[in-house]
N, CA, C and O atoms as a Tinker XYZ file with bonds, in Angstrom:
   384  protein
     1  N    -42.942000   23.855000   35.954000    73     2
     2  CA   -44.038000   24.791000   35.862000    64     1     3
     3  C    -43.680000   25.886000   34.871000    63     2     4     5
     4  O    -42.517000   26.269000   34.748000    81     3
     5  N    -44.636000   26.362000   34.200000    73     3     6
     6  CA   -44.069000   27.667000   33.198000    64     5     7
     7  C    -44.826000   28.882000   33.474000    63     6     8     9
     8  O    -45.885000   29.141000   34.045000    81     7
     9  N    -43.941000   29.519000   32.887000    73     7    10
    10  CA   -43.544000   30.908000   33.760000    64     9    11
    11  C    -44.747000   31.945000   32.565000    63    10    12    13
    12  O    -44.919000   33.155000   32.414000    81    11
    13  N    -45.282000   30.866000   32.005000    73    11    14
    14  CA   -46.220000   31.815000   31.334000    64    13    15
    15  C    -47.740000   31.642000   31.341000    63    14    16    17
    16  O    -48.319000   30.608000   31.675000    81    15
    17  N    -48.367000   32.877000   30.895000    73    15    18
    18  CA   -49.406000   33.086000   31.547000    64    17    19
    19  C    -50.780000   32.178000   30.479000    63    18    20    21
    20  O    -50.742000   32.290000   29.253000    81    19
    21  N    -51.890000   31.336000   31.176000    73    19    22
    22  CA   -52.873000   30.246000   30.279000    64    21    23
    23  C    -53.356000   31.862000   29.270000    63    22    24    25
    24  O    -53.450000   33.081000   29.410000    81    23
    25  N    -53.592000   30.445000   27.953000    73    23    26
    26  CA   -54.327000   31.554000   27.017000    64    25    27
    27  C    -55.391000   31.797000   27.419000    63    26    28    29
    28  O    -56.120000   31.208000   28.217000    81    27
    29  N    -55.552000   33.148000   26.570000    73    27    30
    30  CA   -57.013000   33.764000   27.010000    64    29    31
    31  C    -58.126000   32.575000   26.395000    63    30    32    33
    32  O    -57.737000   31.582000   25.780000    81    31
    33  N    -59.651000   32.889000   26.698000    73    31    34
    34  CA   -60.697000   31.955000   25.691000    64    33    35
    35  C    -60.705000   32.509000   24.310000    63    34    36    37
    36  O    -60.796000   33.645000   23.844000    81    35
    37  N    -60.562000   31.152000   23.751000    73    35    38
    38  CA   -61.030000   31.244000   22.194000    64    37    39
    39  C    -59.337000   31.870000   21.590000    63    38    40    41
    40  O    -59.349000   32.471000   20.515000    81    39
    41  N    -57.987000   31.692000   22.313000    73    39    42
    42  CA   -57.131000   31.655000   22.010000    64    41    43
    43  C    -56.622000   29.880000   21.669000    63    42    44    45
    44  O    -57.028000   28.928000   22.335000    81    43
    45  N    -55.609000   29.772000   20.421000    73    43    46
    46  CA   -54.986000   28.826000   20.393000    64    45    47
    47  C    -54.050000   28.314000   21.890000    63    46    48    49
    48  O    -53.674000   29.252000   22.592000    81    47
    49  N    -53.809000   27.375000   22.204000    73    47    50
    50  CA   -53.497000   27.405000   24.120000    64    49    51
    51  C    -51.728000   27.527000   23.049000    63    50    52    53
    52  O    -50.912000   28.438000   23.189000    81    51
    53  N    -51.620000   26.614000   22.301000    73    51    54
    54  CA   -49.956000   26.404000   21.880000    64    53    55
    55  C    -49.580000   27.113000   21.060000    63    54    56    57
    56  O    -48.452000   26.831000   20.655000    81    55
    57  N    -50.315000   28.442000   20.344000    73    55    58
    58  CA   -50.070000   29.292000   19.458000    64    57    59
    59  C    -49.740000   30.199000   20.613000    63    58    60    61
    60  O    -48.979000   31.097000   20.254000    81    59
    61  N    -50.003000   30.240000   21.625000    73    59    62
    62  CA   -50.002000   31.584000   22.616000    64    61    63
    63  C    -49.183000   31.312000   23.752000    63    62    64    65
    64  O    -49.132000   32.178000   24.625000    81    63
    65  N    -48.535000   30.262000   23.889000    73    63    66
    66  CA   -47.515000   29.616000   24.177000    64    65    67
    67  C    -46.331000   30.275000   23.304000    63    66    68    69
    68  O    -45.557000   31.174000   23.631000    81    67
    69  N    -46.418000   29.584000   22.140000    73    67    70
    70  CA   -45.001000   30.158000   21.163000    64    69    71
    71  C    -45.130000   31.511000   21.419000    63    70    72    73
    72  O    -44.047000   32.016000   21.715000    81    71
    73  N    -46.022000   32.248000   21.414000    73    71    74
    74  CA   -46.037000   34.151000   21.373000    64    73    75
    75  C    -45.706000   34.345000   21.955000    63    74    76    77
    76  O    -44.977000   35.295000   21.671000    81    75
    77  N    -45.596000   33.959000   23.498000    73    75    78
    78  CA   -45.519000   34.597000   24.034000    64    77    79
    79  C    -43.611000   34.174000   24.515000    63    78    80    81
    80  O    -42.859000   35.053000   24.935000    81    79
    81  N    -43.183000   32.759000   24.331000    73    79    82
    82  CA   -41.852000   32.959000   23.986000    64    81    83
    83  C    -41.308000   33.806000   22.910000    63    82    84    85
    84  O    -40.205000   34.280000   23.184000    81    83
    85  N    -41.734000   34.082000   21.895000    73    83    86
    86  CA   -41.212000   35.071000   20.664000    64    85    87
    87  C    -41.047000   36.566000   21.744000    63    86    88    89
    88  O    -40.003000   37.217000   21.782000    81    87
    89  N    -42.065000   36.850000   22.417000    73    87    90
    90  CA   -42.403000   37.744000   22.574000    64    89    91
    91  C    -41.227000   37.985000   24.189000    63    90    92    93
    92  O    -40.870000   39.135000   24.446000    81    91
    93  N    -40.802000   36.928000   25.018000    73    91    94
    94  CA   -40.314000   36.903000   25.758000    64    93    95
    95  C    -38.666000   37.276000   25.000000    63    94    96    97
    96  O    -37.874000   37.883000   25.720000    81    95
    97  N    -38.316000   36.976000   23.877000    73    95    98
    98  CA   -37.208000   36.684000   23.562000    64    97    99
    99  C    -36.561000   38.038000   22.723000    63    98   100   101
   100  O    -35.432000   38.400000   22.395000    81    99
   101  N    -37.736000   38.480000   22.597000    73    99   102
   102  CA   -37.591000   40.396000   21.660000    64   101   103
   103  C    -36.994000   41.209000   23.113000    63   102   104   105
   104  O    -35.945000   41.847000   23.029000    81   103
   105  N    -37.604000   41.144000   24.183000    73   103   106
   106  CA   -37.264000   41.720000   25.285000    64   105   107
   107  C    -36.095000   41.020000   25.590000    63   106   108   109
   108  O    -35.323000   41.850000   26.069000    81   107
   109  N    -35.654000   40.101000   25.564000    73   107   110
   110  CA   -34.473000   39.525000   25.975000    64   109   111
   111  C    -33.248000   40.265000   25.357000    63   110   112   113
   112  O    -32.336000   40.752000   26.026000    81   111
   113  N    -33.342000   40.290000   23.958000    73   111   114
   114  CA   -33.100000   41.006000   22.603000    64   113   115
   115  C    -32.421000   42.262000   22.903000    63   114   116   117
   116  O    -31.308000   42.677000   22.582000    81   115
   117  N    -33.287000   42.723000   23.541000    73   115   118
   118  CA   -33.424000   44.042000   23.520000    64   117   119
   119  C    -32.483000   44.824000   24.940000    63   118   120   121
   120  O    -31.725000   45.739000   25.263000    81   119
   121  N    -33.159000   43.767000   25.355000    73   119   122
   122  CA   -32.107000   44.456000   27.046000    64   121   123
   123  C    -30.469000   43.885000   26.651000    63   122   124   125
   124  O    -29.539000   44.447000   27.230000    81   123
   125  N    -30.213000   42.956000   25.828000    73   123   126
   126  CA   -28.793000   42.296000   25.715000    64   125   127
   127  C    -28.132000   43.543000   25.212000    63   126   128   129
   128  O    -27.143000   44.082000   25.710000    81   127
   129  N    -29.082000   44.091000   23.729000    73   127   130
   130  CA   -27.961000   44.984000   23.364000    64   129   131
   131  C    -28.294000   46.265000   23.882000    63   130   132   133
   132  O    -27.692000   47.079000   23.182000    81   131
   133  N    -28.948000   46.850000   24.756000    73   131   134
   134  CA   -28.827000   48.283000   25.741000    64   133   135
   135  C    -27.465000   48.042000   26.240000    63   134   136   137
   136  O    -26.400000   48.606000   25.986000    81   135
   137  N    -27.884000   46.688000   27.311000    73   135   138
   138  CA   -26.644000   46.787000   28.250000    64   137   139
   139  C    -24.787000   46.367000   27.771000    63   138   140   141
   140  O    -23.696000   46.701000   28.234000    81   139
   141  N    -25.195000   45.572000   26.736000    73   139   142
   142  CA   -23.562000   45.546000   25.804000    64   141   143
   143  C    -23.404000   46.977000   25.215000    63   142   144   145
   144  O    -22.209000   47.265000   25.275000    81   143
   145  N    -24.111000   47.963000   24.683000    73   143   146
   146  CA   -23.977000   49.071000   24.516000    64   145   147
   147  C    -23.104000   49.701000   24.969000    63   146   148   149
   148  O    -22.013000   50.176000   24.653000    81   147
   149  N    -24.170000   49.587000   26.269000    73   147   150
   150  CA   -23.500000   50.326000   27.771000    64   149   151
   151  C    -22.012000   49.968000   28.288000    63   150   152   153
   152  O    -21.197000   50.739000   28.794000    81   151
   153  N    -21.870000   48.487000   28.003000    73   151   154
   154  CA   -20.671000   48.480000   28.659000    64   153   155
   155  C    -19.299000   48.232000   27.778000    63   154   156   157
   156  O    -18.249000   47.785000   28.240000    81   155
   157  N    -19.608000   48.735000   26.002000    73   155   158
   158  CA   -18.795000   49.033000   25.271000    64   157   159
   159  C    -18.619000   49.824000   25.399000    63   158   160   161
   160  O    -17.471000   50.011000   25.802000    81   159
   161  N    -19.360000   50.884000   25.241000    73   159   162
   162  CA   -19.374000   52.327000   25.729000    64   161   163
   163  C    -18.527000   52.601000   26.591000    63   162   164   165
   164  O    -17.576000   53.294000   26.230000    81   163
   165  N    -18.580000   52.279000   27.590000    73   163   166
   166  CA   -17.589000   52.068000   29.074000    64   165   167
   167  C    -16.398000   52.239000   29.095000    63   166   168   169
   168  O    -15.618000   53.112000   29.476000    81   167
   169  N    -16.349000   51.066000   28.527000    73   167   170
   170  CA   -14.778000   50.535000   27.789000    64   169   171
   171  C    -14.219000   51.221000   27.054000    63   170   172   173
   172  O    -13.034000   51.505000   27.227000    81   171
   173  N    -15.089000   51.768000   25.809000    73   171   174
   174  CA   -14.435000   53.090000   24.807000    64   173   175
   175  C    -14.136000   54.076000   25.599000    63   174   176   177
   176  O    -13.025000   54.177000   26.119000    81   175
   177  N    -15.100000   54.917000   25.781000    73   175   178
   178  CA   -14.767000   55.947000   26.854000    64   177   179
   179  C    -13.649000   55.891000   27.951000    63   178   180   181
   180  O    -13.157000   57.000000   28.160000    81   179
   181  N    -13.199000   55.009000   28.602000    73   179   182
   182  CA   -12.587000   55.038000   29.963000    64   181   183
   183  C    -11.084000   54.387000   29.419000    63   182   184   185
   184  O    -10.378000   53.540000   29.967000    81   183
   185  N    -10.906000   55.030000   28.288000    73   183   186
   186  CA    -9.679000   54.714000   27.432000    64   185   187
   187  C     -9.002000   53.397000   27.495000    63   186   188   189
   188  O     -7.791000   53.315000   27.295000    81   187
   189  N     -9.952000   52.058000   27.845000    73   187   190
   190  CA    -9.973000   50.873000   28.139000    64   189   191
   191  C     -9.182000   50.077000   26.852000    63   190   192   193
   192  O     -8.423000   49.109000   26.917000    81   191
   193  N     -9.540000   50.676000   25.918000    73   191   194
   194  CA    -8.745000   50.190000   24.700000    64   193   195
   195  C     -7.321000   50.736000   24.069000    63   194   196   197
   196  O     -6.726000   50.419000   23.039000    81   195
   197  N     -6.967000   51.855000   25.294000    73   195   198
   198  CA    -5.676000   51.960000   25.094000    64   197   199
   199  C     -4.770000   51.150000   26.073000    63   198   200   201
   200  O     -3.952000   50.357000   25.604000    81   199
   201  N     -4.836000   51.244000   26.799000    73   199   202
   202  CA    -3.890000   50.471000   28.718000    64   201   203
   203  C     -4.219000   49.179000   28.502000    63   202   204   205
   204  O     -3.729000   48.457000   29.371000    81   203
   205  N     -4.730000   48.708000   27.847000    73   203   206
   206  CA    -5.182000   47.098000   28.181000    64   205   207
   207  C     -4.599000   46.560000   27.186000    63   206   208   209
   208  O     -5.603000   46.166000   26.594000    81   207
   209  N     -3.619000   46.195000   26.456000    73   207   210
   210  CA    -3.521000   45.006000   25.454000    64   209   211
   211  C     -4.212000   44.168000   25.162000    63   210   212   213
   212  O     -4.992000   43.736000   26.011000    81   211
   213  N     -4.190000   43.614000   23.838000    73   211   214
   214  CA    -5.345000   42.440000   24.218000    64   213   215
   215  C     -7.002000   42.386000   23.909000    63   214   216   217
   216  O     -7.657000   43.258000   23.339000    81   215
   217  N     -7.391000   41.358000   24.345000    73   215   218
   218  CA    -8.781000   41.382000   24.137000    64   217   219
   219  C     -9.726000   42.693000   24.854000    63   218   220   221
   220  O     -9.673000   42.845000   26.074000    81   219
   221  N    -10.236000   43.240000   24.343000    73   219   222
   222  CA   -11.667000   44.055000   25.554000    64   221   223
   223  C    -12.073000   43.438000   26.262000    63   222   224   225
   224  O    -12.349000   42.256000   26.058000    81   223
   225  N    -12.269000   44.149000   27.510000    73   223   226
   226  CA   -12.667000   42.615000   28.836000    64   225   227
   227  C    -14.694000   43.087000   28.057000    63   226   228   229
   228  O    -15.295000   42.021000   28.190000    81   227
   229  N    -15.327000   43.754000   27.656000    73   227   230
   230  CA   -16.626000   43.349000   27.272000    64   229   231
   231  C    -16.748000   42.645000   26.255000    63   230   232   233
   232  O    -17.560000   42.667000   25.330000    81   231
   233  N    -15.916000   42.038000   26.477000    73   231   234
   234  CA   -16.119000   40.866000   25.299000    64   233   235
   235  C    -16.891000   39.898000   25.558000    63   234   236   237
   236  O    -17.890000   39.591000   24.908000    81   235
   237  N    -16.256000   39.086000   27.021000    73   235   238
   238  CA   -16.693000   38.136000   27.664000    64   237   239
   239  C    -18.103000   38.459000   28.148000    63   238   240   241
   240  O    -18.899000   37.528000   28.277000    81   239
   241  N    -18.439000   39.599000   28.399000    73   239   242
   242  CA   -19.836000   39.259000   28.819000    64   241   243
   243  C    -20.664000   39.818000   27.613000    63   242   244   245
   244  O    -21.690000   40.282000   28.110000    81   243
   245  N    -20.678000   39.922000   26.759000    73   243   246
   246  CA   -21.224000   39.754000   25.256000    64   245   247
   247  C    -21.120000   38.096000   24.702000    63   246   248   249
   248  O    -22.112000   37.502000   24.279000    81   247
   249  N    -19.521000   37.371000   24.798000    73   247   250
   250  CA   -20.045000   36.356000   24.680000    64   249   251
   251  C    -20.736000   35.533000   25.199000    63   250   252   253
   252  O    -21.600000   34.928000   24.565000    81   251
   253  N    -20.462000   35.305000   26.676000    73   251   254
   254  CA   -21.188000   34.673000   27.701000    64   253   255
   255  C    -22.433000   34.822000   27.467000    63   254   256   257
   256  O    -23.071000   33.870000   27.017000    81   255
   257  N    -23.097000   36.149000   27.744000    73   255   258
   258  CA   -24.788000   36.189000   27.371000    64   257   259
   259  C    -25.169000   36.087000   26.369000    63   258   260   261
   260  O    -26.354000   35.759000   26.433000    81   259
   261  N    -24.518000   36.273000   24.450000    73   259   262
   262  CA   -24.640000   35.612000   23.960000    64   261   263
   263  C    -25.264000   34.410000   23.580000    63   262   264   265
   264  O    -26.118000   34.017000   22.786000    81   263
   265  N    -24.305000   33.856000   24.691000    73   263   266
   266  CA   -24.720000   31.951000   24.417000    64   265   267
   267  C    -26.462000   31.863000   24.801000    63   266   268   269
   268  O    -27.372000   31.359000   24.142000    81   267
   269  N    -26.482000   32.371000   25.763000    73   267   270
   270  CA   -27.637000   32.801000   26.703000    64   269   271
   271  C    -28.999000   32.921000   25.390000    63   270   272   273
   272  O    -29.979000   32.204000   25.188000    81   271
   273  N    -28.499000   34.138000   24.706000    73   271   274
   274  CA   -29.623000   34.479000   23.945000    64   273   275
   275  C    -29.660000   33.852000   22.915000    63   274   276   277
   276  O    -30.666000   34.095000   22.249000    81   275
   277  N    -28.806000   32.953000   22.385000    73   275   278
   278  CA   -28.839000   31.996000   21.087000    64   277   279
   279  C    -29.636000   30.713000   21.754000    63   278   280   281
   280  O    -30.330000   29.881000   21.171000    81   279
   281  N    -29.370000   30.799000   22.937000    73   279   282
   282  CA   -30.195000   29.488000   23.373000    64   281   283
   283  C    -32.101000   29.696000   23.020000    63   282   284   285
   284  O    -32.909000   29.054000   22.349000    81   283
   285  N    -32.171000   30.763000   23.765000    73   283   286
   286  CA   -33.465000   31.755000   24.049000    64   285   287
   287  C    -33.950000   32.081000   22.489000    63   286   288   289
   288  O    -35.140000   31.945000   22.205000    81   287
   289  N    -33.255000   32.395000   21.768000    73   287   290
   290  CA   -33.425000   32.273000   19.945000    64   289   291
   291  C    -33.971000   31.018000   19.628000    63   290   292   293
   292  O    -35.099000   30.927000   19.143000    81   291
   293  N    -32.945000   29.604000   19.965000    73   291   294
   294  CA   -33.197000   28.631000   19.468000    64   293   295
   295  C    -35.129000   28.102000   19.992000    63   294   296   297
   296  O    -36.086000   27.796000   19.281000    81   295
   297  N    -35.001000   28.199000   21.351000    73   295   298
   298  CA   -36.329000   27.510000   21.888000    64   297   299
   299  C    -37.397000   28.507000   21.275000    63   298   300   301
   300  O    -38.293000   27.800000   20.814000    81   299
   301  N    -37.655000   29.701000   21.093000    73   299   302
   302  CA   -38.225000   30.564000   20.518000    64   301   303
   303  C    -38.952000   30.782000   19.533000    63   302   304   305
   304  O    -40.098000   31.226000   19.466000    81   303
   305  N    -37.662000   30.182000   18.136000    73   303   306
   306  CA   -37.978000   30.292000   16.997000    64   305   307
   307  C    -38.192000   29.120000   15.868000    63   306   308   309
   308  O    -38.990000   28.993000   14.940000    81   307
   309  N    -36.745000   28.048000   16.546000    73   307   310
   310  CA   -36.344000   26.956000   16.130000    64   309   311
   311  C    -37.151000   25.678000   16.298000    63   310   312   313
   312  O    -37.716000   24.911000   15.518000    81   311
   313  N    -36.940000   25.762000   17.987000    73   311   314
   314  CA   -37.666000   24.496000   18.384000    64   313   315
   315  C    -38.796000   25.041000   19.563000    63   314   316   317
   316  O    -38.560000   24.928000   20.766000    81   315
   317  N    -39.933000   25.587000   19.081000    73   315   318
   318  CA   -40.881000   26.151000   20.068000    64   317   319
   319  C    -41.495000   25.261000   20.435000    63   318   320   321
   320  O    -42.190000   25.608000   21.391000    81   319
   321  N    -41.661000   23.918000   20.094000    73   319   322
   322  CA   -42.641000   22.954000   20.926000    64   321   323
   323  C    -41.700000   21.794000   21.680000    63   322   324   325
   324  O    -42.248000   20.815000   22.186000    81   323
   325  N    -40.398000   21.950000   21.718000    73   323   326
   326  CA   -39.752000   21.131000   22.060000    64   325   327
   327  C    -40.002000   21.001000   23.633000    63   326   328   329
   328  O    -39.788000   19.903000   24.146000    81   327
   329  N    -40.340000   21.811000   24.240000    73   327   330
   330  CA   -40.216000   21.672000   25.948000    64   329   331
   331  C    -41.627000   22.954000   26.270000    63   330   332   333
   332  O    -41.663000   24.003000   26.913000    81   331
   333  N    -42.775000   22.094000   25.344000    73   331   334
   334  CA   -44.134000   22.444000   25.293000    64   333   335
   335  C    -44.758000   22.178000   26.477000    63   334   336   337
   336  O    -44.579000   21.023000   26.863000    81   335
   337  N    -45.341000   22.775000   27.084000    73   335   338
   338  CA   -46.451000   22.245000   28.574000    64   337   339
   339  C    -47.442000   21.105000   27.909000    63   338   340   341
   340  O    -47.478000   19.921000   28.243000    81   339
   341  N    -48.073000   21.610000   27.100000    73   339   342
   342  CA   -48.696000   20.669000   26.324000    64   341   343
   343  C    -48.010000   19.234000   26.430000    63   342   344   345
   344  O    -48.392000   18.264000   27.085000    81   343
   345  N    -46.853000   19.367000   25.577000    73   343   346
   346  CA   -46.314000   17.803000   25.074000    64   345   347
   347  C    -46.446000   16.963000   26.358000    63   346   348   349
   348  O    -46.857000   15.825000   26.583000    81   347
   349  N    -45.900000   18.042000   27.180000    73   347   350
   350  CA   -45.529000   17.089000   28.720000    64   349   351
   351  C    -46.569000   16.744000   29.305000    63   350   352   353
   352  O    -46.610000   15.665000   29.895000    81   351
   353  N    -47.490000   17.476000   29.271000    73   351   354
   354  CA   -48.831000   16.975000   29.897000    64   353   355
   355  C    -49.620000   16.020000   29.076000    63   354   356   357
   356  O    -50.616000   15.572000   29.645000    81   355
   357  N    -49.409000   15.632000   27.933000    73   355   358
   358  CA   -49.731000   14.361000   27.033000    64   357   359
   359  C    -49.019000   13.293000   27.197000    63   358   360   361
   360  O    -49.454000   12.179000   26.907000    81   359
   361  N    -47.938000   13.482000   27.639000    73   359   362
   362  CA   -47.283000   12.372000   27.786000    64   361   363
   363  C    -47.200000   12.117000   29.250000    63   362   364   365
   364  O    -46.265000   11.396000   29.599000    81   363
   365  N    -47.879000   12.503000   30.038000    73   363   366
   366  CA   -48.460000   11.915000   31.765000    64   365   367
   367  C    -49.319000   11.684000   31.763000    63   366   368   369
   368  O    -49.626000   10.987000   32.730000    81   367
   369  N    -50.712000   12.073000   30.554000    73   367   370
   370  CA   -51.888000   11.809000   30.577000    64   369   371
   371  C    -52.159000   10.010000   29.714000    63   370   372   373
   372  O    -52.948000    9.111000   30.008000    81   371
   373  N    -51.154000   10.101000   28.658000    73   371   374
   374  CA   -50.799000    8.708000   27.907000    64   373   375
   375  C    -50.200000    7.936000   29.113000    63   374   376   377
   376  O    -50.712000    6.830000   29.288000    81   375
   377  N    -49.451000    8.208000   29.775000    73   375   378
   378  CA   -48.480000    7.133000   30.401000    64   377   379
   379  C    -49.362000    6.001000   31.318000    63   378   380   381
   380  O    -50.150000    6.231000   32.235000    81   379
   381  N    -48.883000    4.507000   30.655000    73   379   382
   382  CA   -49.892000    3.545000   31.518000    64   381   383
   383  C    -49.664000    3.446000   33.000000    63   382   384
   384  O    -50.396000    2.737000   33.691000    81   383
């Protein structure tokens, strides 16, 4: 089921589909780098980069979510019809 909302009338149904992933993925965007901000910040401040040798532990969750948002990039921008409601519902409506 998808988590997004039918186009309005006299909207494209799969143009407003992709928008509204683009549009899901700016906010995604956006909260990633507040909260990596925040928890570089953290880390700078709380003299984390002196006592610790080594890697910054906000690393890992920059890369980890990362992956997250390159995924969320890819379906977004890359491959927006790949895992289309549309496609799928053409291909149950075709199926003999």
């Amino acid at each position: 089921m998808s988590d997004y909302k039918p186009a309005p009338e006299g909207k494209d149904p799969e143009l407003w589909e992709i928008a509204q992933k683009r549009a899901s993925f700016k906010t995604h965007l956006i909260t990633y780098l507040l909260v990596n901000a925040f928890l570089w910040a953290i880390w700078y401040f709380s003299k984390g980069n002196v006592h610790a040798p080594g890697f910054p532990w906000p690393i890992w969750t920059s890369l980890g979510w990362g992956i997250g948002l390159a995924m969320h990039y890819l379906s977004a921008y890359i491959f927006p019809r790949i895992n289309s409601v549309e496609n799928e519902y053409n291909k149950l409506k075709n199926k003999p």
